[in-house]
Jmol script that loads the backbone (N, CA, C; Angstrom):
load data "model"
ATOM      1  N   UNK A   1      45.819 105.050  92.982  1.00  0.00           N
ATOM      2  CA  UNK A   1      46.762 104.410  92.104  1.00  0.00           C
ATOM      3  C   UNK A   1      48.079 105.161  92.191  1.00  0.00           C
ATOM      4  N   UNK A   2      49.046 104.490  91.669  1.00  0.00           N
ATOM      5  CA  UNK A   2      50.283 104.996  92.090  1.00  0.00           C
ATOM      6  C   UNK A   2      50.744 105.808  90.827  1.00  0.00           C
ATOM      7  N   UNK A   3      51.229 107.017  90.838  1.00  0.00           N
ATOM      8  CA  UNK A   3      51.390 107.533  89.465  1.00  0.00           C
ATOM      9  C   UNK A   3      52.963 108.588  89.804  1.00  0.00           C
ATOM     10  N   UNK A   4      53.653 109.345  88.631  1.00  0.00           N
ATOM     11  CA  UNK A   4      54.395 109.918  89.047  1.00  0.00           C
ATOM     12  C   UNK A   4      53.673 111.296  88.806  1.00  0.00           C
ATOM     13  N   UNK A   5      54.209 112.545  89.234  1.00  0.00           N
ATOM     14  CA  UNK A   5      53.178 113.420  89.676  1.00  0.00           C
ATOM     15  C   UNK A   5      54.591 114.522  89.511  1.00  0.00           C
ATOM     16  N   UNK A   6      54.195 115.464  88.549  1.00  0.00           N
ATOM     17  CA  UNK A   6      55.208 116.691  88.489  1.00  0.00           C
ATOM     18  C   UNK A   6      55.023 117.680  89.754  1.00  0.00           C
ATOM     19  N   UNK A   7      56.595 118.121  89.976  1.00  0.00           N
ATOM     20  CA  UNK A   7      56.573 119.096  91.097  1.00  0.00           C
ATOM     21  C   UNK A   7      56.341 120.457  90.837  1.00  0.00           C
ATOM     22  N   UNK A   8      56.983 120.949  89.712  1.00  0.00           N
ATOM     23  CA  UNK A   8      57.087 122.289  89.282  1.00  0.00           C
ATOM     24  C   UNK A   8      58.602 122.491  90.080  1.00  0.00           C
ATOM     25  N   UNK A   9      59.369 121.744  90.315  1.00  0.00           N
ATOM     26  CA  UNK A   9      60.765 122.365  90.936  1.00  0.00           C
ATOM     27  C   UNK A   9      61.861 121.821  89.768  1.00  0.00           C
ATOM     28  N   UNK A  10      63.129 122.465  89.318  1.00  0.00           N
ATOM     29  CA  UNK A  10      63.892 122.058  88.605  1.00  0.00           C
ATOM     30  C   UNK A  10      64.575 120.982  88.669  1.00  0.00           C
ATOM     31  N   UNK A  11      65.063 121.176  90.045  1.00  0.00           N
ATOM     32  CA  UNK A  11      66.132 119.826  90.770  1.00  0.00           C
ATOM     33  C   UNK A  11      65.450 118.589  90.774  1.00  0.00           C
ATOM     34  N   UNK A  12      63.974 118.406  91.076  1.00  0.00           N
ATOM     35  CA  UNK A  12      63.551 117.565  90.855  1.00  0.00           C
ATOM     36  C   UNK A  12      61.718 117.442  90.257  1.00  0.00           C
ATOM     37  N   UNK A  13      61.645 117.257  89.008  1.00  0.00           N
ATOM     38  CA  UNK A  13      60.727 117.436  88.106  1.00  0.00           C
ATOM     39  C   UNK A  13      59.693 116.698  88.288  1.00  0.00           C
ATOM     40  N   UNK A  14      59.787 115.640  89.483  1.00  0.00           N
ATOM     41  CA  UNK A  14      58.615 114.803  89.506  1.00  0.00           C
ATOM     42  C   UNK A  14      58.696 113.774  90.968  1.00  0.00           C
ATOM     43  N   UNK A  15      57.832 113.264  91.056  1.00  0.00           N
ATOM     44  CA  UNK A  15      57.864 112.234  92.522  1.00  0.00           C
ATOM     45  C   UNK A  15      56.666 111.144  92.322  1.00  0.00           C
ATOM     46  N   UNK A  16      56.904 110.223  93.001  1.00  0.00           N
ATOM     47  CA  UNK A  16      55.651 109.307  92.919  1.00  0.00           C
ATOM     48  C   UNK A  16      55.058 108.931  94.158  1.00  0.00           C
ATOM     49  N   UNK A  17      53.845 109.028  93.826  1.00  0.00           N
ATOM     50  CA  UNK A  17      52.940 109.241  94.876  1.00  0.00           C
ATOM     51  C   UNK A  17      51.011 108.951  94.045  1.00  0.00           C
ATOM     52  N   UNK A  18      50.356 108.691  95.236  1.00  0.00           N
ATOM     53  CA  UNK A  18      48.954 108.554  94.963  1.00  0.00           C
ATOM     54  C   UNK A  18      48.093 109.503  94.226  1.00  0.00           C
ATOM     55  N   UNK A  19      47.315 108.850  93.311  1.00  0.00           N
ATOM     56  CA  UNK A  19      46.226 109.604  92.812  1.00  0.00           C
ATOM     57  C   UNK A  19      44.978 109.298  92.784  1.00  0.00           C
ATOM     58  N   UNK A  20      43.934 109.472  92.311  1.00  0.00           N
ATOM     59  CA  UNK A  20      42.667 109.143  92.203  1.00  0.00           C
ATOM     60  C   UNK A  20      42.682 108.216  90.574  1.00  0.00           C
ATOM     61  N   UNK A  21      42.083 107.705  90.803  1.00  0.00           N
ATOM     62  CA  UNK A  21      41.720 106.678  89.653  1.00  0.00           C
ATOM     63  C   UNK A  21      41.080 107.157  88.329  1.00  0.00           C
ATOM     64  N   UNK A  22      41.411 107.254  87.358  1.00  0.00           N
ATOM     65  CA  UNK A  22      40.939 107.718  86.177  1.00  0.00           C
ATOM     66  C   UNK A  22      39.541 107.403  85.793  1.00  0.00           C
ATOM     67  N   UNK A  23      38.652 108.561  85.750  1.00  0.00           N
ATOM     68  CA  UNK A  23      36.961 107.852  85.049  1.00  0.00           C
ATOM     69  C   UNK A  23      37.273 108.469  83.772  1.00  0.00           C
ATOM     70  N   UNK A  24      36.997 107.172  83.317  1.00  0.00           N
ATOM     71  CA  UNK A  24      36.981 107.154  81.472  1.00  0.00           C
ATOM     72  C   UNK A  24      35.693 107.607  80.962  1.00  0.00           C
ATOM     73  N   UNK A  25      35.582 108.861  79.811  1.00  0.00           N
ATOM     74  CA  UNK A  25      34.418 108.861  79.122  1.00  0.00           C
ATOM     75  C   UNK A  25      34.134 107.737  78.106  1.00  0.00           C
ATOM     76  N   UNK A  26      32.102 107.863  78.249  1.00  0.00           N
ATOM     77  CA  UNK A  26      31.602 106.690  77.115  1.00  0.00           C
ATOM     78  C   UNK A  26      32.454 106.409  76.320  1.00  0.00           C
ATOM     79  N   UNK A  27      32.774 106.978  75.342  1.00  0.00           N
ATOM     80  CA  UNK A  27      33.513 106.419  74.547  1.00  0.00           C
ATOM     81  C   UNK A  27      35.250 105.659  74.803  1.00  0.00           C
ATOM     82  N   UNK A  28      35.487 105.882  76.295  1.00  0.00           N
ATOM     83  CA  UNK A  28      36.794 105.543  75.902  1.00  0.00           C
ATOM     84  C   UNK A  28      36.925 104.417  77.037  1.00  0.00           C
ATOM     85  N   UNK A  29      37.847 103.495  76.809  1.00  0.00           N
ATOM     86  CA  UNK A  29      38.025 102.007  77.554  1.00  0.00           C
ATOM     87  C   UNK A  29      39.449 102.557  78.920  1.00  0.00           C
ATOM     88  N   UNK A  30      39.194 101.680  79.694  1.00  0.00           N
ATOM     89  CA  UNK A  30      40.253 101.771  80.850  1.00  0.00           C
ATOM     90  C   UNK A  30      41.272 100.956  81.105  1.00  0.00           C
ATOM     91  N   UNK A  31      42.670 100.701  80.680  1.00  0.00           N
ATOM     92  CA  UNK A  31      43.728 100.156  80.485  1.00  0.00           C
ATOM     93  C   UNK A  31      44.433  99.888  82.045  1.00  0.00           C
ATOM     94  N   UNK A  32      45.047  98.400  81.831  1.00  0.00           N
ATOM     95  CA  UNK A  32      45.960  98.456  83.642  1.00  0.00           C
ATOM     96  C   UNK A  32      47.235  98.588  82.721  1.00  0.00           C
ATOM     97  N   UNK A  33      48.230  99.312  83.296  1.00  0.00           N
ATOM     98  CA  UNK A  33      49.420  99.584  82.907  1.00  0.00           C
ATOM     99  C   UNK A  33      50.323  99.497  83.605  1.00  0.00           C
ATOM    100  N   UNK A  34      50.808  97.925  83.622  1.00  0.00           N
ATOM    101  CA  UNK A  34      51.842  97.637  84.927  1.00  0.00           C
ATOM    102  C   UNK A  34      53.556  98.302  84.890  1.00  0.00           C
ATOM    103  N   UNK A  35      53.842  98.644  83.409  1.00  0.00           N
ATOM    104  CA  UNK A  35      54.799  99.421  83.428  1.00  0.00           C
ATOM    105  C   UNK A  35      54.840 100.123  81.891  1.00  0.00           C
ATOM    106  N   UNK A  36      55.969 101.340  82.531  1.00  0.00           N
ATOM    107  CA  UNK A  36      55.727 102.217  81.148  1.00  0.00           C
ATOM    108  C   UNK A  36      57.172 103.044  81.125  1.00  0.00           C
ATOM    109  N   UNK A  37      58.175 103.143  80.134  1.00  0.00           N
ATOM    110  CA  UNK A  37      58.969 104.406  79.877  1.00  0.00           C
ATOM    111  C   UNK A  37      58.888 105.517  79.673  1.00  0.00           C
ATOM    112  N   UNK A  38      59.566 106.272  79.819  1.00  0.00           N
ATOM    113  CA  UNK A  38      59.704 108.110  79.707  1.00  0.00           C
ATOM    114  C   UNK A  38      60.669 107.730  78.600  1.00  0.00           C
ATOM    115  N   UNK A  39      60.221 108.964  78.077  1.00  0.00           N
ATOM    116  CA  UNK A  39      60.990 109.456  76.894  1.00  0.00           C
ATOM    117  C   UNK A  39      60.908 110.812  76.549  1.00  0.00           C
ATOM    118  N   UNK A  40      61.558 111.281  76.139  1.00  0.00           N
ATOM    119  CA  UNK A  40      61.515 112.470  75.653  1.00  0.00           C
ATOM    120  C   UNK A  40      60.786 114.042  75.848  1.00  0.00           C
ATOM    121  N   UNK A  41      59.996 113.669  74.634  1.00  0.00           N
ATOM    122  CA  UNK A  41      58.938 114.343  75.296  1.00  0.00           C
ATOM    123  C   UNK A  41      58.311 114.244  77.017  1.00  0.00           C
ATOM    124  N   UNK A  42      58.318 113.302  77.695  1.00  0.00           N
ATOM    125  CA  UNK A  42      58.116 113.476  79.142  1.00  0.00           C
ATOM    126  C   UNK A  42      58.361 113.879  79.682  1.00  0.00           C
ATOM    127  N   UNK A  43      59.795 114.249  79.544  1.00  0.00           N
ATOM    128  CA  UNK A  43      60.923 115.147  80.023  1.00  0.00           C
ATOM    129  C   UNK A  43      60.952 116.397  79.683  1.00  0.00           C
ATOM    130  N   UNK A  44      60.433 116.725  78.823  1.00  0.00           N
ATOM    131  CA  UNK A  44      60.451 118.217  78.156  1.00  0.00           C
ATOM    132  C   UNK A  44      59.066 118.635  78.804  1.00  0.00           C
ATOM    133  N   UNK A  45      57.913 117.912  78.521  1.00  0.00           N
ATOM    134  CA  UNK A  45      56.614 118.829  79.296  1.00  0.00           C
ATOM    135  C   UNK A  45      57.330 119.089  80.717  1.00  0.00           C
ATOM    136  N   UNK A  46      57.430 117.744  81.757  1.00  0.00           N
ATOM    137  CA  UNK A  46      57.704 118.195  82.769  1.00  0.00           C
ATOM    138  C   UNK A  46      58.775 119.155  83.372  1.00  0.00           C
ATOM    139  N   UNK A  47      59.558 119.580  82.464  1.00  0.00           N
ATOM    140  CA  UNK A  47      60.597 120.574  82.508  1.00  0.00           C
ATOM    141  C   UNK A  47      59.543 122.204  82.212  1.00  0.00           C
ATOM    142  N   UNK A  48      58.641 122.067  81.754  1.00  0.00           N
ATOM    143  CA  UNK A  48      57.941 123.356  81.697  1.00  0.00           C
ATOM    144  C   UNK A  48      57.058 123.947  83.163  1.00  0.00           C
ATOM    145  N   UNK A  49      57.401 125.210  83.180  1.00  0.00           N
ATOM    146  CA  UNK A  49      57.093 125.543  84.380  1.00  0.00           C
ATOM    147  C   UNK A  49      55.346 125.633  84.569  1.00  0.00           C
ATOM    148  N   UNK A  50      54.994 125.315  85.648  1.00  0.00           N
ATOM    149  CA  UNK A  50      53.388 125.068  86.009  1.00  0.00           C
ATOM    150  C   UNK A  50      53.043 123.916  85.283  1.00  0.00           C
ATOM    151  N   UNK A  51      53.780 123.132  85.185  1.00  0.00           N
ATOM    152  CA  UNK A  51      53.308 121.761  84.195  1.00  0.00           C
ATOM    153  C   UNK A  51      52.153 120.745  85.386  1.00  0.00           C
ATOM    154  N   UNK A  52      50.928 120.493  84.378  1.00  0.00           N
ATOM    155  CA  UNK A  52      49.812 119.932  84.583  1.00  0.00           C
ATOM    156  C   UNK A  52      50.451 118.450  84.060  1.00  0.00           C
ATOM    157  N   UNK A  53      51.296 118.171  83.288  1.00  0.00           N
ATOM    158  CA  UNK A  53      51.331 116.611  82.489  1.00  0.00           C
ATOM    159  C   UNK A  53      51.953 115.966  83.816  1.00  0.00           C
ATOM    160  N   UNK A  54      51.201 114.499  83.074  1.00  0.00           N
ATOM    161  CA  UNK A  54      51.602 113.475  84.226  1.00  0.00           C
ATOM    162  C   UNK A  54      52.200 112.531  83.038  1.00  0.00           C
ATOM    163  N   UNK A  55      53.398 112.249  83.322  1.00  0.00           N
ATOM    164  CA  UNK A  55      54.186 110.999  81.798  1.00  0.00           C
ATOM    165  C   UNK A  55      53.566 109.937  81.578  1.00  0.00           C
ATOM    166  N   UNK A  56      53.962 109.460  80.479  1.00  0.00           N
ATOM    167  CA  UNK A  56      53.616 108.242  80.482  1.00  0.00           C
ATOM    168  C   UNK A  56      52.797 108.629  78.851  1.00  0.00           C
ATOM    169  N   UNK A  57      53.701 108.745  78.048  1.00  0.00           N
ATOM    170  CA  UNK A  57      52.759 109.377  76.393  1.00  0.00           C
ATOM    171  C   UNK A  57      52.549 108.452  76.188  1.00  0.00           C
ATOM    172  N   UNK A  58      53.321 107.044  75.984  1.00  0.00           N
ATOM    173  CA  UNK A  58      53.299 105.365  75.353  1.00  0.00           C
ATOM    174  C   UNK A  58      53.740 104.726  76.588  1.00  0.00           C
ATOM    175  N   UNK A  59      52.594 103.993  76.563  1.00  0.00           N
ATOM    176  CA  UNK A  59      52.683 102.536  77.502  1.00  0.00           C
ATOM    177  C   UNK A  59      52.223 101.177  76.871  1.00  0.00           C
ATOM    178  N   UNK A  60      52.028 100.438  77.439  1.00  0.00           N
ATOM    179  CA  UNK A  60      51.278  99.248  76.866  1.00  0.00           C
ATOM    180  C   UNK A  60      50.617  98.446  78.208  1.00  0.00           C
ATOM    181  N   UNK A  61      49.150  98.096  78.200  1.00  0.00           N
ATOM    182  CA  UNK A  61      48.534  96.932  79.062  1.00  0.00           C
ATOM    183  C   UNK A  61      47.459  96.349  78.669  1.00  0.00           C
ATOM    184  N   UNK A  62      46.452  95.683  79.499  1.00  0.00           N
ATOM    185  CA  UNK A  62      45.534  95.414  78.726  1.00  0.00           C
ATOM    186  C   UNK A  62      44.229  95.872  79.368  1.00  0.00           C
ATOM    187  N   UNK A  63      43.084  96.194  78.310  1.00  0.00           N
ATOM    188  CA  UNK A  63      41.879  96.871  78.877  1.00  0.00           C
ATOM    189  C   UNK A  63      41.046  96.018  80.091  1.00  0.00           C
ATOM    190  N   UNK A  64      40.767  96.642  81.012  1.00  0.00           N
ATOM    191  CA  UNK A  64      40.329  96.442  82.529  1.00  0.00           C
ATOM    192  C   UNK A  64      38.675  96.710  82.137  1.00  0.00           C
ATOM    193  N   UNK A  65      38.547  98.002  82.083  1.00  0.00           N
ATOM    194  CA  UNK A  65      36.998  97.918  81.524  1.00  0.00           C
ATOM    195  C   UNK A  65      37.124  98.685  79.774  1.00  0.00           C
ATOM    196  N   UNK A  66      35.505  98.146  79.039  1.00  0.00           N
ATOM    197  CA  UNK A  66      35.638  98.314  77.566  1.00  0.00           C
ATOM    198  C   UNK A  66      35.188  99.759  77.798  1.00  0.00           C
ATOM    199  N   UNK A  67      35.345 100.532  76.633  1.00  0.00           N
ATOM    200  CA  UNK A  67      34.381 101.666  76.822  1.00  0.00           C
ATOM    201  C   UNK A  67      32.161 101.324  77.113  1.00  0.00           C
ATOM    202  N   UNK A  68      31.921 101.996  77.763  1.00  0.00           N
ATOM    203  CA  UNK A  68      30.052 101.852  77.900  1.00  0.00           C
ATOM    204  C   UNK A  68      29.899 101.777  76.724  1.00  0.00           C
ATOM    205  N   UNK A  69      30.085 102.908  75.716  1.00  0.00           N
ATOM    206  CA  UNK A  69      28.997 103.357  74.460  1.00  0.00           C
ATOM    207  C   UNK A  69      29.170 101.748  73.551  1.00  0.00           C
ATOM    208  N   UNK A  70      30.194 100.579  73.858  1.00  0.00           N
ATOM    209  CA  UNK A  70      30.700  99.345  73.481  1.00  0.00           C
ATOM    210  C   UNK A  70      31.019  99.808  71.900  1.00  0.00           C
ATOM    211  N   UNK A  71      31.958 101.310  72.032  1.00  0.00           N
ATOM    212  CA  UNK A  71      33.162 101.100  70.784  1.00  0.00           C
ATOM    213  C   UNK A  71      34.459 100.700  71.782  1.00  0.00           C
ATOM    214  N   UNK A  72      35.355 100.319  70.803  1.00  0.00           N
ATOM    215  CA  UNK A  72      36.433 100.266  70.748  1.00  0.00           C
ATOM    216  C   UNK A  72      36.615  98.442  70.816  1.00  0.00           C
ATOM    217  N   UNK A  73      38.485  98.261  72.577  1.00  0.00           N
ATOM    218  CA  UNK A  73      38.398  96.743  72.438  1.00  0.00           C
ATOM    219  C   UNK A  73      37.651  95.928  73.487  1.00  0.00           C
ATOM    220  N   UNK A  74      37.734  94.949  73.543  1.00  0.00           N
ATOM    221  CA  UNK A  74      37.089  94.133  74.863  1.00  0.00           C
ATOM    222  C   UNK A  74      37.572  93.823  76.149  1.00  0.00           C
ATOM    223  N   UNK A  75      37.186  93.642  77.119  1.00  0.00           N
ATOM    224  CA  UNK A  75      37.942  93.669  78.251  1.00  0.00           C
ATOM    225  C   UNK A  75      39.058  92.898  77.772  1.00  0.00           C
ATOM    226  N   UNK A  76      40.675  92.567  78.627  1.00  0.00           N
ATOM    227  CA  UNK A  76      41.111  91.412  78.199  1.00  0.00           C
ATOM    228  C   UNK A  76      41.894  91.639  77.106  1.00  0.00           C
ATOM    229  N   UNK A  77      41.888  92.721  76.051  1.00  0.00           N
ATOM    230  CA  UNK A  77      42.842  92.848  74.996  1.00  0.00           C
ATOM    231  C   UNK A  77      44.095  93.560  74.945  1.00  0.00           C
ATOM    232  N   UNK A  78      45.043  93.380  75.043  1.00  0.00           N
ATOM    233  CA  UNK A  78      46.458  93.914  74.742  1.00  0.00           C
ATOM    234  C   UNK A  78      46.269  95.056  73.897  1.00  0.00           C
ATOM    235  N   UNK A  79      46.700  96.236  74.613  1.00  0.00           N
ATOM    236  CA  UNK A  79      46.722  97.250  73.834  1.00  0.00           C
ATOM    237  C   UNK A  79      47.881  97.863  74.131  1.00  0.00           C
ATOM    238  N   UNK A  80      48.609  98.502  72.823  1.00  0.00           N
ATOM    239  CA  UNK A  80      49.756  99.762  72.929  1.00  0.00           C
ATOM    240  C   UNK A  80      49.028 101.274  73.039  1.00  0.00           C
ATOM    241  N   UNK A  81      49.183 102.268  73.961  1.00  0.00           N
ATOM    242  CA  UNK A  81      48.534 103.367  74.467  1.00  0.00           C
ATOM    243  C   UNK A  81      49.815 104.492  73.618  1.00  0.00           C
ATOM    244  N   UNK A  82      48.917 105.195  72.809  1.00  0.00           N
ATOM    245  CA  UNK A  82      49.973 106.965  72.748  1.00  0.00           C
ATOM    246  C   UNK A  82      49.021 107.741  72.785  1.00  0.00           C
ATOM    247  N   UNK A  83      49.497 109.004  73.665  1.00  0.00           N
ATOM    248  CA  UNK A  83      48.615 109.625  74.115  1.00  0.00           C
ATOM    249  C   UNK A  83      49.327 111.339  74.113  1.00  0.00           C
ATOM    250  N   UNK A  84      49.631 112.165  72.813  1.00  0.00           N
ATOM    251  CA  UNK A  84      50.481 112.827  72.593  1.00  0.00           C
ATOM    252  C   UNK A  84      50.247 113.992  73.371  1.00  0.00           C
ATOM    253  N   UNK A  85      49.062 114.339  74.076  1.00  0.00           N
ATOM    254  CA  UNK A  85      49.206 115.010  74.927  1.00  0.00           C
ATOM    255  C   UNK A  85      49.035 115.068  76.648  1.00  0.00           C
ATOM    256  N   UNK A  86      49.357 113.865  76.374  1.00  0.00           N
ATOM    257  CA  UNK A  86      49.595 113.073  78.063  1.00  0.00           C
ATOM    258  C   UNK A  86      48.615 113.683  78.698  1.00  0.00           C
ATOM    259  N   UNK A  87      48.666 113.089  79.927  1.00  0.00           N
ATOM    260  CA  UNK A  87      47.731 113.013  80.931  1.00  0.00           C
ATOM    261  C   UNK A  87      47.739 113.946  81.797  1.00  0.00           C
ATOM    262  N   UNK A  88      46.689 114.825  82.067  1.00  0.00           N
ATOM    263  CA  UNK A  88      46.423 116.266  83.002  1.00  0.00           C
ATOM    264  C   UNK A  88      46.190 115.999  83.763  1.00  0.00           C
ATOM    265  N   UNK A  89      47.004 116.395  85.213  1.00  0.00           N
ATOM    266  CA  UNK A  89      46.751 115.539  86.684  1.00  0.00           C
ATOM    267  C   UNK A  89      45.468 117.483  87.223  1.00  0.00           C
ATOM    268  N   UNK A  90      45.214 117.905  86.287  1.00  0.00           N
ATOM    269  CA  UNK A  90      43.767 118.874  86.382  1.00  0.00           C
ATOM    270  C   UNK A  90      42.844 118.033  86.599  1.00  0.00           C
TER     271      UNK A  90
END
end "model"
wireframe off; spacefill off
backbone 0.3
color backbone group
């Protein structure tokens, strides 16, 4: 999947390029997210040096698969995503 991916360099804080596909635990559902803004905070993790975050705190799409344990929504539902401590490309 296509994601943006921090460098650890100042001049330029990030690049986009391929990753591996996210496996969601039982409890949690798997979202397609055809687009998403930076803000703020995105800019500030990835400005920290050795930064693991990958942006993207708030997006919005809709769930692709539900969670297994069958909490949460159903395939098919519109969801708004915040995720205040973003995503660890660890």
């Amino acid at each position: 999947m296509l994601a943006i991916i921090p460098t650890d360099q100042p001049a330029t804080m990030a690049r986009l390029g391929e990753v591996d596909a996210p496996v969601p635990q039982e409890n949690e559902a798997l979202a397609t997210v055809p687009a998403f803004s930076l803000n703020r905070a995105d800019y500030l993790y990835l400005s920290s040096p050795s930064s693991t975050f990958r942006p993207g705190i708030d997006a919005a799409g809709v769930v692709e698969r539900a969670a297994a344990d069958g909490s949460g929504f159903a395939v098919g539902t519109r969801v708004a995503l915040h995720l205040p401590a973003g995503l660890s490309v660890e």
